[in-house]
N, C-alpha and C positions, 0 to 999 in steps of 0.2 A: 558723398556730399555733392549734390548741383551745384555746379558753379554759373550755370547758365543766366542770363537774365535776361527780359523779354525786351527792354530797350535800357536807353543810356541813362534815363531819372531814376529808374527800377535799382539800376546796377550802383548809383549812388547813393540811394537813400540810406539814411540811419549809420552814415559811416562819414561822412565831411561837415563842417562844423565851422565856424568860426575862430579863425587865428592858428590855423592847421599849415604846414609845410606840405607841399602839392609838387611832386615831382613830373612834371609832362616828357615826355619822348619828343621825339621831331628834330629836325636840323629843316630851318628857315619852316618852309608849308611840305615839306615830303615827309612823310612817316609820321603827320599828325594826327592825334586821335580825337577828329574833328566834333564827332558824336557825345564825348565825355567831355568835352571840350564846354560846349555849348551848353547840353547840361549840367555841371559846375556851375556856369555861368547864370542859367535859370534857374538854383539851387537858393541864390543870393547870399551865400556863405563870403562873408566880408574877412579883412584882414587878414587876408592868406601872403604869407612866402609863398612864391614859385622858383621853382627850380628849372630850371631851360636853357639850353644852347640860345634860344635867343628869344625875342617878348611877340612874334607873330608879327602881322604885321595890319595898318588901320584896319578895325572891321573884321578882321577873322584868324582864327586861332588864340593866342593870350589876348589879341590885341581887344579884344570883344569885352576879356575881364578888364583890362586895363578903362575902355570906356566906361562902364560901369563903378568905378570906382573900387572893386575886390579885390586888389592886391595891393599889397603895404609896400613890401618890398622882395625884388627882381635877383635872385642868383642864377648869372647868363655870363657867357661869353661874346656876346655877340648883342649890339645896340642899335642896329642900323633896322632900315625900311620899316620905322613907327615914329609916324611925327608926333602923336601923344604921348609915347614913352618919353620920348624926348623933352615935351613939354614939361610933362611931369616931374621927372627926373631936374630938369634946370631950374622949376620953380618951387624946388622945395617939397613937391608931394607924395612921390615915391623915393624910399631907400633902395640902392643898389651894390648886391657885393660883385663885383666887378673879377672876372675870372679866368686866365687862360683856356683856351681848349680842351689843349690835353689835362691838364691839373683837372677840370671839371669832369671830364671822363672817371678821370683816377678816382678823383673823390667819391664821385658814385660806385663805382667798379668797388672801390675799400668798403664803401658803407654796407653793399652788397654783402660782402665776404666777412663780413666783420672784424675788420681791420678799421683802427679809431684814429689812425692818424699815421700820414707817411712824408719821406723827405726826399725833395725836388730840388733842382736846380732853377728850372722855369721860374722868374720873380726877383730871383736873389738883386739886391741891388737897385729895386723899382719901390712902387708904391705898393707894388700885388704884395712883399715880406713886411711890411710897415707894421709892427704890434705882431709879429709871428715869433717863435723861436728859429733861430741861425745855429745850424751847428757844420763842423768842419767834420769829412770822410776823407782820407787821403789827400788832403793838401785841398781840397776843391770844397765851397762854399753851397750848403742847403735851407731851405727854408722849409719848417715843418706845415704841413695841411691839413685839416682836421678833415673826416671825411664828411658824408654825407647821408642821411636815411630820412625819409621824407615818413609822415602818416599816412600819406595815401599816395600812389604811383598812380599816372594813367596814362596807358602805352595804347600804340596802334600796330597789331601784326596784320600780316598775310591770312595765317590761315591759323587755326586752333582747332585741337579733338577737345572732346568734353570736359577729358584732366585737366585741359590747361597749358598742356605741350604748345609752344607755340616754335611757327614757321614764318620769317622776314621776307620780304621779296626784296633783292637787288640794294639799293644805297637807302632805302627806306628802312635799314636794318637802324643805321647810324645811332643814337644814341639810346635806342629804345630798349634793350638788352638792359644795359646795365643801373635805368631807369626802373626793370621792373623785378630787378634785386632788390634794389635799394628802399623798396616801400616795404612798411610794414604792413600794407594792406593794399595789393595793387590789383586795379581792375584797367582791360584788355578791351580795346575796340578791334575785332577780326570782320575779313570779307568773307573768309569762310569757313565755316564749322563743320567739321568730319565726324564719325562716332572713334573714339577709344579702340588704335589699333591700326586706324587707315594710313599714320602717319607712321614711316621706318623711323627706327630709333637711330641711325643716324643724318637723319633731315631737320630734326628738333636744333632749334637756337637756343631757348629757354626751356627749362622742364617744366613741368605743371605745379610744382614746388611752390615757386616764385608767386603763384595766380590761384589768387580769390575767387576771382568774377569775372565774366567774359558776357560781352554785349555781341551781337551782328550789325554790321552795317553794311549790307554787301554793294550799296552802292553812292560812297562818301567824292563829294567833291571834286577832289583834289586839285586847290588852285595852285598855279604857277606862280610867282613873285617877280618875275618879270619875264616879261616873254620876245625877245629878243629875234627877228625873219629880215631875212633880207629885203633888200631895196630891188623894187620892183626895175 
């Protein structure tokens, strides 16, 4: 089967839809997969859940659907550097499930594995357990988490063979891994594409298992969110 596709419209047509659960990769703008991003976004597929460590920020990454109006409602851990999210969110327009870090990992990591639901201490006692199940292990207090599995994943590796193996570079790995278990159809923005074999089987993060569709971008962006130099 090709999984290839010639660009990032190609790689989503005929698969994203209106009112769809949308899992992205990234932590803040590193390891975003700016290209599927965008195109989502030029898709005009409304009423989408996302799934995200966090909503991008004004202008680029989620932040681009959040202007547009295509996202309903936000599952993030992370709220900051989007004065629209914020807008939105204060005035009523977007729903938010509001999420620990690691709980958000897990959930995908589970949804991945197919594991439907696991118990945490993270929450207990907050608003994060409010309407969960509580159950007692040993004396110490859990809150159950349902997991996660989105319709469609859209991750950004390093590098990918034709199967689909994919390879992370450095902190850009962060949540993209367990983002592109957790789709039940997930398509790959890569910088590079090898043939089937260039890649040692133990350099692989994701197997080709995991991956639909794999787009090229070999040369994305990648903005900073704040870029911090010393004083002259």
């Amino acid at each position: 089967m090709n999984k290839v596709y010639p660009d990032a419209a190609a790689a989503l047509a005929g698969i994203v839809q209106d009112g769809q659960t949308i899992a992205v990769g990234g932590f803040g703008l590193c390891g975003i997969p700016e290209a599927l991003i965008a195109a989502l976004r030029d898709s005009g597929a409304k009423q989408l859940t996302a799934i995200s460590n966090n909503a991008g920020v004004d202008g680029f990454g989620l932040g681009q659907l959040l202007e547009t109006r295509q996202i309903r409602k936000m599952i993030a851990s992370y709220v900051g550097e989007n004065k629209e999210f914020a807008r939105q969110y204060l005035a009523g327009e977007l729903e938010l499930e509001f999420t620990p870090q690691g709980t958000l990992a897990e959930k995908l990591r589970a949804g991945g594995a197919g594991i439907p639901a696991f118990f945490t201490k993270t929450g207990v006692g907050t608003i994060v357990a409010d309407g969960k199940e509580i159950r007692e292990f040993d004396g110490e207090q859990y809150v159950m988490e349902r997991s996660l599995v989105a319709d469609v994943s859209l991750v950004k590796a390093w590098k990918a063979d034709k199967a689909g193996n994919l390879v992370f570079r450095k902190t850009a790995r962060n949540f993209n891994p367990n983002v592109a278990a957790a789709g039940k159809i997930t398509v790959v923005e890569v910088e590079q594409l090898v043939e089937i074999g260039e890649i040692d089987p133990d350099e692989v993060h994701t197997p080709g298992i995991f991956v639909h569709r794999i787009v090229v971008n070999a040369a994305p962006e990648k903005r900073i969110e704040q870029r911090t130099v010393r004083a002259n």
